[in-house]
C-alpha positions as CSV (number, residue, x, y, z in Angstrom):
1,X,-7.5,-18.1,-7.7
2,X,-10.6,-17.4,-9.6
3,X,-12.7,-18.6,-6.8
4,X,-11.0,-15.8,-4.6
5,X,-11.4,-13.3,-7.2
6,X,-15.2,-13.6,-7.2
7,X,-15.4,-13.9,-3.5
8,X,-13.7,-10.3,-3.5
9,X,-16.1,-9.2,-5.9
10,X,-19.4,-10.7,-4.3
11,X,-18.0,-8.6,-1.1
12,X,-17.6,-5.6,-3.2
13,X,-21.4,-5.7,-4.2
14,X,-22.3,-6.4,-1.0
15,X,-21.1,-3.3,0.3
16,X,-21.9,-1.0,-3.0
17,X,-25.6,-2.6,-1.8
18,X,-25.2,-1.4,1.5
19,X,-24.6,2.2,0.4
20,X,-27.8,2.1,-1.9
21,X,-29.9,0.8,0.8
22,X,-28.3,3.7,3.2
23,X,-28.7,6.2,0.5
24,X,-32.4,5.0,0.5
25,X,-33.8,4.7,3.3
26,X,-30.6,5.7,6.2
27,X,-27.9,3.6,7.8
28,X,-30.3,2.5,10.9
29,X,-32.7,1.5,8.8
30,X,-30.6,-1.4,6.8
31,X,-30.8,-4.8,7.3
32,X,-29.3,-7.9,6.0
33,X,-32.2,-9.1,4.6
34,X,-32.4,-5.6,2.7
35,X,-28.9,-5.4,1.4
36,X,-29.4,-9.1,0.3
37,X,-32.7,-8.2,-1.7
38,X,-30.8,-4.9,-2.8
39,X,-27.5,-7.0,-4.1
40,X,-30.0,-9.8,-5.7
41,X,-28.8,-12.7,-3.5
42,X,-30.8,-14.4,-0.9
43,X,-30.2,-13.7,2.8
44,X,-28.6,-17.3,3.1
45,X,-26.1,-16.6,0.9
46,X,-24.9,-13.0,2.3
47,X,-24.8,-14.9,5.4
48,X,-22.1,-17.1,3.9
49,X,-19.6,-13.9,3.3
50,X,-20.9,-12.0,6.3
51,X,-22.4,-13.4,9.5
52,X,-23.7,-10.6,11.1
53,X,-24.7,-6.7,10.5
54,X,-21.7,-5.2,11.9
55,X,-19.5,-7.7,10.5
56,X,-21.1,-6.4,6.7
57,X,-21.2,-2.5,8.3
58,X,-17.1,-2.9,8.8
59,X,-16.9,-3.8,5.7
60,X,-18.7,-1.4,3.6
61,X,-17.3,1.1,5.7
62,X,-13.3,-0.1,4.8
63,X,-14.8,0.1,1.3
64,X,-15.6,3.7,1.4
65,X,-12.3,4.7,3.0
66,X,-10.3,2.8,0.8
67,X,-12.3,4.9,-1.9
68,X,-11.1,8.4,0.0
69,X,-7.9,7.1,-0.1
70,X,-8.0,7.2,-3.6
71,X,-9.4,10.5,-4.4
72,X,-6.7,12.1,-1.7
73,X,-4.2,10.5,-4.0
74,X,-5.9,12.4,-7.1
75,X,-6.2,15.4,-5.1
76,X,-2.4,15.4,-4.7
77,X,-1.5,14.8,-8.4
78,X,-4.3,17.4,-9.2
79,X,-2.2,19.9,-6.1
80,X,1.1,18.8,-7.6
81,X,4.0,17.8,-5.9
82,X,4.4,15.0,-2.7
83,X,5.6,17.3,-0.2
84,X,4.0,16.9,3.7
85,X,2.0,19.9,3.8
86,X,0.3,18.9,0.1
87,X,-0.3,15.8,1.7
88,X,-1.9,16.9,4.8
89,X,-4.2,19.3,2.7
90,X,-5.2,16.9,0.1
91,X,-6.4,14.4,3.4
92,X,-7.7,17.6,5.1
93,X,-9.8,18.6,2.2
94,X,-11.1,14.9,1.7
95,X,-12.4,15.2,5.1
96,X,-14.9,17.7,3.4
97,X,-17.3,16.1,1.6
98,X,-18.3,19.6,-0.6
99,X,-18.8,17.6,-3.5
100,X,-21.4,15.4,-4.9
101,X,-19.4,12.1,-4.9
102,X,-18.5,12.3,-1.0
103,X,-21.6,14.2,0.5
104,X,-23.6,10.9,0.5
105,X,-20.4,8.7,2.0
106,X,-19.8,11.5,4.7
107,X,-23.8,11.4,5.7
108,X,-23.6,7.7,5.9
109,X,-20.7,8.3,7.7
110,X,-22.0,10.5,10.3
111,X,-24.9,7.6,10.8
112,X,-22.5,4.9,11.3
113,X,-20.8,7.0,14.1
114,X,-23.8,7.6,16.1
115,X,-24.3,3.8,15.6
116,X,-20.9,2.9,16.9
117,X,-21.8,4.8,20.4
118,X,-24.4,2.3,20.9
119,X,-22.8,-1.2,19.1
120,X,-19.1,-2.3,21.0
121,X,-18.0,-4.2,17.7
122,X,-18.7,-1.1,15.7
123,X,-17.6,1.6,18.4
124,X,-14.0,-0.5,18.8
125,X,-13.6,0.2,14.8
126,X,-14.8,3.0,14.9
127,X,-12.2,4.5,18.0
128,X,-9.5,2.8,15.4
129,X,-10.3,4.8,13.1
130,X,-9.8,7.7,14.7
131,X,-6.8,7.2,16.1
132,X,-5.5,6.3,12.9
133,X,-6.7,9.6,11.1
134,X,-5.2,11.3,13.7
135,X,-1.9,9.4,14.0
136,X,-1.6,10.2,9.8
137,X,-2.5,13.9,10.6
138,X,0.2,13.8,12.9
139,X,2.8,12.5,11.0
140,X,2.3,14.7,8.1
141,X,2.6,17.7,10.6
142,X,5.6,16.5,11.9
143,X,7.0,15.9,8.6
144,X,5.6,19.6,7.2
145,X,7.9,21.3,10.4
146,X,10.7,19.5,10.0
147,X,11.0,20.0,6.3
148,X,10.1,23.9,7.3
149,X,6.6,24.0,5.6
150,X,4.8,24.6,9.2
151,X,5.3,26.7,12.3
152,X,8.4,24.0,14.4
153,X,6.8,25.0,17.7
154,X,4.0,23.2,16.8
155,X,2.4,20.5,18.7
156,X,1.6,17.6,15.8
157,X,-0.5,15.5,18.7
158,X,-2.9,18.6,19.2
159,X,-2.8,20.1,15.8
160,X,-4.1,16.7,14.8
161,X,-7.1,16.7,17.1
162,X,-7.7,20.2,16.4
163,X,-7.8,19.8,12.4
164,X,-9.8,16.2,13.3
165,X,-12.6,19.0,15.3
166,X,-12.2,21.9,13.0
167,X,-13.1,19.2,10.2
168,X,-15.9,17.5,12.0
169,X,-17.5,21.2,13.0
170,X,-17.3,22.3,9.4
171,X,-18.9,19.3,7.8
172,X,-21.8,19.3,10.2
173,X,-22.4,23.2,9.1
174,X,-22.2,22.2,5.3
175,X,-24.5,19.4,5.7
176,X,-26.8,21.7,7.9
177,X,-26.8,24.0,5.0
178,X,-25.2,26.6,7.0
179,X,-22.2,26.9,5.4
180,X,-21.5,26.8,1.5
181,X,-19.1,24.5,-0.1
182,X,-16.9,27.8,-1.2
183,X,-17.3,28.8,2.5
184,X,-16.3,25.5,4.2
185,X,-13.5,25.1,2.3
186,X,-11.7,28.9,2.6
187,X,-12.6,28.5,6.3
188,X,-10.3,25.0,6.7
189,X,-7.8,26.9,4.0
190,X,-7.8,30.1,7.0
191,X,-6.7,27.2,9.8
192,X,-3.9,25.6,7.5
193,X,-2.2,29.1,6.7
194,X,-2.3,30.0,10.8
195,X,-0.7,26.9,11.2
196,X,2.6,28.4,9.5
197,X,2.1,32.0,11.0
198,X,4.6,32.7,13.7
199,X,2.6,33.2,17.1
């Protein structure tokens, strides 16, 4: 069990090096042999927990969303209460990376999307991953009508892809600096009230 626990942890630093190499110098630019210098370990021995690039890019990448899972659970004890809408805004909202802590992830983010067009491995996680956001989306739409929180003519499958695009637009102004943080949040606060607004 101890051996396990250090294996977990070796993989953890592995992927908190990956980040500080991105941070650095950008996603394209990181290698194996970088992240092994950056996580003081030689090559040989990242090899042994990852064999190749996109193997250690999946990785880090689970990493960071398992971290956004966990601040859209403090966003929801910080929103109060566990009903579907609060959860579809605290996940919305998380999708905005206006603070400090999540503009770097989301820029490294947006790297390792224009990496999966070009990379199978990478683009077949990466079209998981969507489908998953948007499948969770979804849900919590369906579950905000029928509990009477949201608009019941609502379609939840396009509502989904719309908040999904309304979210993707909105980060790219921020990081563009053509939105402020204030501005890209009451903009994605505008969309969730219409959502319950009788057409």
């Amino acid at each position: 069990m101890p051996r396990r626990v250090d294996h977990d942890e070796r993989r953890t630093g592995i992927a908190r090096a990956l980040w500080r190499v991105a941070e650095a110098k950008g996603l394209d630019r990181v290698s194996l042999r970088e992240v092994a210098a950056e996580a003081g370990m030689s090559l040989g021995r990242l090899q042994h927990y990852f064999g190749t690039r996109e193997d250690m890019m999946v990785f880090a990448v689970e990493f960071m969303n398992k971290r956004n899972v966990e601040r859209v659970a403090e966003r929801m004890l910080a929103m109060g209460g566990q009903d579907p809408l609060t959860r579809l805004r605290a996940i919305v909202m998380e999708m905005l990376p206006v603070d400090a802590r999540a503009q770097a992830g989301s820029l490294i983010n947006v790297s390792f999307l224009l990496e999966a067009a070009r990379s199978e491995p990478l683009g077949e996680y990466a079209r998981k991953r969507a489908l998953a956001l948007r499948g969770l989306l979804e849900g919590q739409i369906a579950l905000a009508m029928r509990a009477g929180r949201l608009d019941p003519r609502l379609d939840p499958e396009a509502e989904a892809a719309l908040l999904v695009g309304l979210a993707d637009g909105l980060r790219a102004g921020f990081h563009l600096g053509a939105l402020t943080a204030e501005r890209t949040v009451e903009l994605m606060e505008i969309h969730l009230a219409r959502l319950n607004t009788p057409v």
